[in-house]
C-alpha positions as CSV (number, residue, x, y, z in Angstrom):
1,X,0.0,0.0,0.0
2,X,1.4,3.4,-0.7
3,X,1.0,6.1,1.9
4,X,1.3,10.1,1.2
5,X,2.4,12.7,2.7
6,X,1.2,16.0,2.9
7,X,3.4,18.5,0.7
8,X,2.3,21.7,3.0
9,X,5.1,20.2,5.6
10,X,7.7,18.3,3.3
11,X,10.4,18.4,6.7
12,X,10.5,18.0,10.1
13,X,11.4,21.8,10.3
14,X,7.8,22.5,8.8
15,X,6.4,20.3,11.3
16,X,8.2,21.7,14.2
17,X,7.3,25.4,13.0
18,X,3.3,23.8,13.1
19,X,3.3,21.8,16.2
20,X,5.0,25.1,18.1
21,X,1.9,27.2,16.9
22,X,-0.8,24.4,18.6
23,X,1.0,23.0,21.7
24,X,1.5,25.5,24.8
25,X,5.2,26.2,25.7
26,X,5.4,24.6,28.8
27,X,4.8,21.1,26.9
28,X,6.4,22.2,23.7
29,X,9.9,23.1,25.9
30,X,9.8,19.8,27.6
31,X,9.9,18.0,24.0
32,X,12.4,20.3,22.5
33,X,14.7,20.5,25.6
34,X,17.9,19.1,25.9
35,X,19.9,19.1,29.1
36,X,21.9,22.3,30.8
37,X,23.2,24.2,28.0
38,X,22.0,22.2,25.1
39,X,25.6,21.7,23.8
40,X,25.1,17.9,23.5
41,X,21.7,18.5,21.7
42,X,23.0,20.6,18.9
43,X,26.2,18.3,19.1
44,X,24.4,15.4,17.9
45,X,22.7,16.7,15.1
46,X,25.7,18.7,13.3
47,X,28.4,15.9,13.8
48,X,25.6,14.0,12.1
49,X,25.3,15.9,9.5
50,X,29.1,16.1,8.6
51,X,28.8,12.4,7.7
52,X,29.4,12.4,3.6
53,X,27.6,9.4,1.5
54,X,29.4,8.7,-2.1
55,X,26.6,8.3,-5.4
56,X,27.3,6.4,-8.2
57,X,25.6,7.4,-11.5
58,X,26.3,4.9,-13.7
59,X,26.5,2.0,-12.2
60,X,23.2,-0.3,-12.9
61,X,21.0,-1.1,-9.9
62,X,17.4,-1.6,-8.7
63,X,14.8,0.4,-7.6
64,X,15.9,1.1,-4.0
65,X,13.7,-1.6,-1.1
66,X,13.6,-0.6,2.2
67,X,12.6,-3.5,4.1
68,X,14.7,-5.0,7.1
69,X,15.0,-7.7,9.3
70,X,15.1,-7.5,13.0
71,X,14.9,-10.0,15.6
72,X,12.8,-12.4,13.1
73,X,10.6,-10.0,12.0
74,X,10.8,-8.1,8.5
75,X,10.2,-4.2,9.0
76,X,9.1,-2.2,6.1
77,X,11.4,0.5,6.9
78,X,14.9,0.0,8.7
79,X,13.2,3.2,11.1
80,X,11.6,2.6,14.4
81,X,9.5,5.6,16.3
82,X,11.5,5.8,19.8
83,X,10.1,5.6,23.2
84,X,9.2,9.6,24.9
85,X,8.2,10.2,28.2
86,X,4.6,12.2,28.9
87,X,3.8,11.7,25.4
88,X,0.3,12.9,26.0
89,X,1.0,16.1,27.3
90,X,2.2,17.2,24.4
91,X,-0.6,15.9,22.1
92,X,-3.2,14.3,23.4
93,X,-3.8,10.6,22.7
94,X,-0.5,10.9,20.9
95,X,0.3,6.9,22.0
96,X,-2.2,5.8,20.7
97,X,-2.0,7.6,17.7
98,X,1.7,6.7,16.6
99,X,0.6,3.0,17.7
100,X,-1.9,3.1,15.6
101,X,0.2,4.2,12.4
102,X,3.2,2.1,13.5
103,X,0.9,-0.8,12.7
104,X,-0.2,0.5,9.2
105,X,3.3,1.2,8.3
106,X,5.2,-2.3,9.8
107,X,7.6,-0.7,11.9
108,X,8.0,-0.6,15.5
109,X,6.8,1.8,18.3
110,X,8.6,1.7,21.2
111,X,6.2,2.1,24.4
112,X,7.9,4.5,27.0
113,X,7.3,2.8,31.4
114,X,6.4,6.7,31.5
115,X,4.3,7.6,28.1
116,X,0.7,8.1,28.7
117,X,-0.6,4.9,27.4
118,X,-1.1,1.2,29.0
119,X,1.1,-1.4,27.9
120,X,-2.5,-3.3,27.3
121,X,-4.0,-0.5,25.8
122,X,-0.5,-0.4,23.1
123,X,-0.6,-3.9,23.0
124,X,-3.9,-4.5,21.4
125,X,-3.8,-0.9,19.2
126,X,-0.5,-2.9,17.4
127,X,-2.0,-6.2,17.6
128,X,1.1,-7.1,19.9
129,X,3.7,-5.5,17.4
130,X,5.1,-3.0,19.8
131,X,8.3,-3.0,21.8
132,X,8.0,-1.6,25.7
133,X,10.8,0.0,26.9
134,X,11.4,-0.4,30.9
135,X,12.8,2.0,33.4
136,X,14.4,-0.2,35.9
137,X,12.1,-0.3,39.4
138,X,14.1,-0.2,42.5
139,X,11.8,-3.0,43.8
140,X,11.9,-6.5,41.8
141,X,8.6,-7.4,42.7
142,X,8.0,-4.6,40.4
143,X,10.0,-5.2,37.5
144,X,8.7,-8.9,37.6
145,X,5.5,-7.8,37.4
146,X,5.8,-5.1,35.0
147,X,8.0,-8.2,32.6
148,X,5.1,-10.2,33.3
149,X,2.7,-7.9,32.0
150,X,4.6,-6.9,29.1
151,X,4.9,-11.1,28.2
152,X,1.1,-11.5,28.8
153,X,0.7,-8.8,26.4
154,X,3.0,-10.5,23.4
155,X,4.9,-7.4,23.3
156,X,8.1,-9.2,21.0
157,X,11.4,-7.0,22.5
158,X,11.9,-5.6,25.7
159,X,14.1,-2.5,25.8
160,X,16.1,-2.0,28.9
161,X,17.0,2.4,29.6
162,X,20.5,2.7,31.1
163,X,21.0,6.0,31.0
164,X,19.1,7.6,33.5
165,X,21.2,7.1,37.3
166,X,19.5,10.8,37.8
167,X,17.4,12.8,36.1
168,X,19.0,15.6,33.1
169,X,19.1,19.3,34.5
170,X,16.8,20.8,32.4
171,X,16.4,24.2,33.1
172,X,13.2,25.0,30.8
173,X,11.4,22.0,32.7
174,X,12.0,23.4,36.4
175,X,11.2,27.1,34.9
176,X,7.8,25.5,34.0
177,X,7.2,23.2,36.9
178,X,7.7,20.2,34.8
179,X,10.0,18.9,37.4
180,X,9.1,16.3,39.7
181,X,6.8,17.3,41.2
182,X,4.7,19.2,38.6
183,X,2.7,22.4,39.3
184,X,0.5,24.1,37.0
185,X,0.8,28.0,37.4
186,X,-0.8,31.2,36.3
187,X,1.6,31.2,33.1
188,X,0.8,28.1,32.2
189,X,-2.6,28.3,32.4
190,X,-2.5,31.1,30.1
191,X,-0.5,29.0,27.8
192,X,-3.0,26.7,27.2
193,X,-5.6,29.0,26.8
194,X,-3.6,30.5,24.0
195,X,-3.7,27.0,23.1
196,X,-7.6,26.4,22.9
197,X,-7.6,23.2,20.2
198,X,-4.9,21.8,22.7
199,X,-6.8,22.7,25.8
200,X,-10.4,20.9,24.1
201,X,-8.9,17.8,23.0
202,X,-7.1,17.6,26.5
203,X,-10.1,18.5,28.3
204,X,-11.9,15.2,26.1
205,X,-8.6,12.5,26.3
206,X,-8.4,13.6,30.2
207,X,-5.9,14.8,32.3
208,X,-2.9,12.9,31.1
209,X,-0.7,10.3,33.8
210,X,2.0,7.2,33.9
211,X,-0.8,4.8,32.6
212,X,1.2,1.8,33.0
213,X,2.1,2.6,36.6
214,X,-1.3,3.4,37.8
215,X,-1.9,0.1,39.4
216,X,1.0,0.5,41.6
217,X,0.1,4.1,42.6
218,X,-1.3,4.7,45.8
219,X,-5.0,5.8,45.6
220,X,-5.3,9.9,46.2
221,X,-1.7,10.2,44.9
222,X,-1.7,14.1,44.9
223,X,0.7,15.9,42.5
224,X,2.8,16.9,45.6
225,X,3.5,12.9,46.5
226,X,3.8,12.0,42.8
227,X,7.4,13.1,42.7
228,X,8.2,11.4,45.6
229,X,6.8,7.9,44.6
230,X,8.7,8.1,41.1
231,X,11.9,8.9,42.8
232,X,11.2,5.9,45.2
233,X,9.7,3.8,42.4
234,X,12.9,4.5,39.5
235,X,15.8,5.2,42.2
236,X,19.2,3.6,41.9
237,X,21.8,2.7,39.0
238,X,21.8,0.2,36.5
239,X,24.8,-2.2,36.5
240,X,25.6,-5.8,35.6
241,X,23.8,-7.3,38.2
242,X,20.6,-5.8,37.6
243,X,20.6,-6.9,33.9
244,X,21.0,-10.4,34.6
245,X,17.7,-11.3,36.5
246,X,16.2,-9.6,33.6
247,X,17.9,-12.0,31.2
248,X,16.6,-14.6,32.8
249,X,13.3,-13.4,32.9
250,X,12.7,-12.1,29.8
251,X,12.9,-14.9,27.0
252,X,12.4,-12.7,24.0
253,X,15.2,-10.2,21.9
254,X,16.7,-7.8,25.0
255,X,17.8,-4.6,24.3
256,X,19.5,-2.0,25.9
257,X,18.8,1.5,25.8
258,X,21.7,4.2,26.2
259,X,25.3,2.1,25.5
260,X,27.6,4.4,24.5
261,X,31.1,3.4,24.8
262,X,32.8,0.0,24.0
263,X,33.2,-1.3,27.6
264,X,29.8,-1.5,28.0
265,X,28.9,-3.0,24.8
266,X,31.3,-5.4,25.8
267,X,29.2,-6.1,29.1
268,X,25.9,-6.2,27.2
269,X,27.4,-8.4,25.1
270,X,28.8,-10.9,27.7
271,X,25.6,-10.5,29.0
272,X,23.6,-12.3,26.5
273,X,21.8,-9.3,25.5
274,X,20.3,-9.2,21.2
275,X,21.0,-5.4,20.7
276,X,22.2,-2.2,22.2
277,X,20.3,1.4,21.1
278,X,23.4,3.5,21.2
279,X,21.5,7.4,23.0
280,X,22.2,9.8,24.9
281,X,18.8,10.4,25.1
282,X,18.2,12.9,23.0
283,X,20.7,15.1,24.8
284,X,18.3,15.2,27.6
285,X,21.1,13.6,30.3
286,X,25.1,14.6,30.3
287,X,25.3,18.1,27.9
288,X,29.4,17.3,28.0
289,X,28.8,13.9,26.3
290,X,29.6,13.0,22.7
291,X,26.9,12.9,19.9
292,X,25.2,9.0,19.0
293,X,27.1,9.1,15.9
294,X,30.9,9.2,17.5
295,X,29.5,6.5,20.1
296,X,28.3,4.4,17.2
297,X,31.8,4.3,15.8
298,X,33.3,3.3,19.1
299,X,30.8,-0.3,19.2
300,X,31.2,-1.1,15.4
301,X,33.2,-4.1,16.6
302,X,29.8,-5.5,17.8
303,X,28.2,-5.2,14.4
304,X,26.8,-9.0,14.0
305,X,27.6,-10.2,17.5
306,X,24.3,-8.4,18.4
307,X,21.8,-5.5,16.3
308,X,23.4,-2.2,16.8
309,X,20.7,0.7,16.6
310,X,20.6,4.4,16.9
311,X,18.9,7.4,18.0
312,X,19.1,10.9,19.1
313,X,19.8,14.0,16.8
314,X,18.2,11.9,13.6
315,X,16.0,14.6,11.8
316,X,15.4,13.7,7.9
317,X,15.9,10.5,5.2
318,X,19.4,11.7,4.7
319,X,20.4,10.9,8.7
320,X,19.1,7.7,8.2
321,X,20.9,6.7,5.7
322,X,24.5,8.0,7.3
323,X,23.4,6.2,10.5
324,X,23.2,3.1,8.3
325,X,26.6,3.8,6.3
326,X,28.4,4.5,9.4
327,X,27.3,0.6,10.5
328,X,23.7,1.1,12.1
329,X,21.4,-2.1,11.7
330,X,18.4,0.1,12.5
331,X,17.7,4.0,13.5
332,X,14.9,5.5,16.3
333,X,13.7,8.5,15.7
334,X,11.3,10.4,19.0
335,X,10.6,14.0,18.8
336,X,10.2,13.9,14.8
337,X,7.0,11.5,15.1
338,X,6.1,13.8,17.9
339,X,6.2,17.3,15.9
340,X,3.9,15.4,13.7
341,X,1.0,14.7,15.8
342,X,1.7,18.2,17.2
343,X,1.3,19.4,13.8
344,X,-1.2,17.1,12.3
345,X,-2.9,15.4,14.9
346,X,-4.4,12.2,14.2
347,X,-2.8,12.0,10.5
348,X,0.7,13.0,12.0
349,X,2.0,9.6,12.3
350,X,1.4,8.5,8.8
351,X,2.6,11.4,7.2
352,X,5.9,11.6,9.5
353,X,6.2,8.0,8.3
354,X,5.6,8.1,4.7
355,X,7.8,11.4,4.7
356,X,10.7,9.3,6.1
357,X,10.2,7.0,3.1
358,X,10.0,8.9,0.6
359,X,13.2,10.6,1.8
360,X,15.1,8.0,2.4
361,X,14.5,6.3,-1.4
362,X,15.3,9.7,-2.7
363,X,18.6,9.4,-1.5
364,X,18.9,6.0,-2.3
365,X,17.9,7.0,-5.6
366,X,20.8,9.6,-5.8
367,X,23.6,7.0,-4.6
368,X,22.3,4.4,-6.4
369,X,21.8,1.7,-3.5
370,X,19.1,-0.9,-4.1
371,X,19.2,-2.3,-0.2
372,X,19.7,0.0,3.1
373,X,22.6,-3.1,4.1
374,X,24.4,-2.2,1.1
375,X,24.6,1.7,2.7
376,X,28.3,1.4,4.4
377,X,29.3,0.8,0.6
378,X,28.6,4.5,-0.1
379,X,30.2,6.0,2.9
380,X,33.3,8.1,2.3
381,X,36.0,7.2,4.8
């Protein structure tokens, strides 16, 4: 089936400059955000961009395919949409709406322990396509249970977040009372009335919370104690140890989320684990780390030991395709999918989708590549 996208926002610059113009800044910031000074942020885009691909005009080749494989499944697009916290406060229903697309399209969407949606409720909008990415509980009776519903569910691959042994410093989000816990005050209240299509469909999805973790929420949590039990719920470190009961556990493909360096890939490896998702969270956590791409070049010695995959800083077709010439088996991609349902709503996953596609077999076009696995051919060294 072929899917269209709609010309009036051909980039995720157009979408950005639409979803700005409908979300209220408090919620807008917290997407766009990086970490202290937002060096790491910009970081990871330009070094990105400096990556060069090599076309060949005259060489004969096919018309370019996209498809992948991944853990036993064949993707239609070597793209995934990556796992964002409080994705409903920044559209609402915005789960359930890149779920939904994800499904139309064949590619994954990765379910945040913190989005706005259910893993049930994900589950059954991807007919148990989606993967579920888990923020390690301080309590193992939790993360067994939270496995355990994530099994029951069919969810195929469980992602493991490394990355976060505190929370970024994220100056825009304390400004706005986005940090733990959150307060809503005068300004942002006349945010969102500046905001009224926002404030209506927000008003209709409801108020929006950590849907997964409602069951293990007190009952009359108030906003002041909701801080308090997510610092008590997600406190502590991740380290060897904790993976392995997980490994155990967990029978299907095991990721892990935030690898960035080669003795840790070593570890994950040892481990047992199926892939690593080199991030640095979207330059949310350490603003004097290095961008995904220069951590990608550290683990290329892991390249067919286990799936290496990407995210952080990607923005257009192009990235994709230098993420997948500089050795990437697969590429996540989070606040572009979100600028789209800013912009679009309900039809902003399909186009963000079909605009990826379209983008990335133009470029394929141009070099002349007839399979993303033939991309590392094109890359000049």
């Amino acid at each position: 089936m072929k899917w269209e996208y709609n010309t009036d926002y051909p980039s995720v610059t157009d979408l950005k400059k639409k979803a700005k113009k409908r979300i209220p800044r408090f919620a807008f910031e917290y997407l766009e955000g990086g970490c202290n000074e937002d060096v790491n942020l910009a970081r990871n885009k330009s070094e990105l961009q400096e990556v060069q691909l090599m076309p060949y005009y005259l060489r004969k080749y096919q018309q370019p395919g996209l498809q992948v494989e991944l853990f036993g499944k064949t993707y239609d697009a070597p793209f995934g949409i990556a796992p964002v916290g409080l994705q409903g406060l920044i559209w609402p229903d915005a789960p359930e709406i890149l779920a939904r697309a994800s499904l139309k399209h064949n590619i994954p969407y990765v379910l945040s322990t913190v989005s706005t949606s259910s893993i049930e409720r994900i589950a059954e909008l991807t007919e148990g396509q989606a993967w579920f990415q888990l923020y390690h509980p301080a309590k193992d009776e939790l993360r067994d249970d939270i496995i355990k519903r994530v099994a029951v569910a069919q969810l195929p691959v469980l992602v493991v977040l490394v990355d976060v042994p505190s929370f970024g410093f994220r100056p825009r989000d304390i400004r706005n009372g986005l940090a733990m816990p959150p307060k809503m005050s005068v300004r942002n209240i006349l945010q969102i009335m500046g905001k009224p299509l926002w404030g209506m469909k927000t008003l209709a999805a409801g108020v929006p919370g950590f849907a997964t973790l409602k069951p293990y929420m007190p009952k009359g949590l108030d906003m002041a104690k909701l801080g308090m039990f997510m610092n008590q719920t997600f406190a502590g470190k991740i380290d060897e140890e904790k993976i392995k009961p997980i490994r155990d556990l967990w029978k299907g493909p095991l990721v892990l989320k935030g690898i960035v360096n080669e003795e840790d890939a070593a570890t994950a490896y040892k481990l047992g684990v199926d892939g690593i998702i080199v991030s640095n969270h979207g330059g949310r956590q350490i603003d004097a780390g290095e961008s995904t791409i220069r951590s990608l070049q550290r683990v290329a010695a892991y390249k067919g030991k286990m799936k290496i995959m990407i995210d952080s800083g990607l923005r257009s077709g192009p990235d994709i395709a230098r993420c997948m010439a500089m050795g990437a088996d697969f590429v996540f991609m989070g606040r572009p999918f979100m600028y789209g349902v800013g912009a679009l709503g309900n039809n902003g996953g399909d186009h963000t989708i079909a605009m990826f596609k379209t983008q990335l077999r133009q470029v394929m076009d141009q070099l002349g590549c007839a399979r993303v696995e033939q991309l590392p051919d094109f890359l000049i060294r």
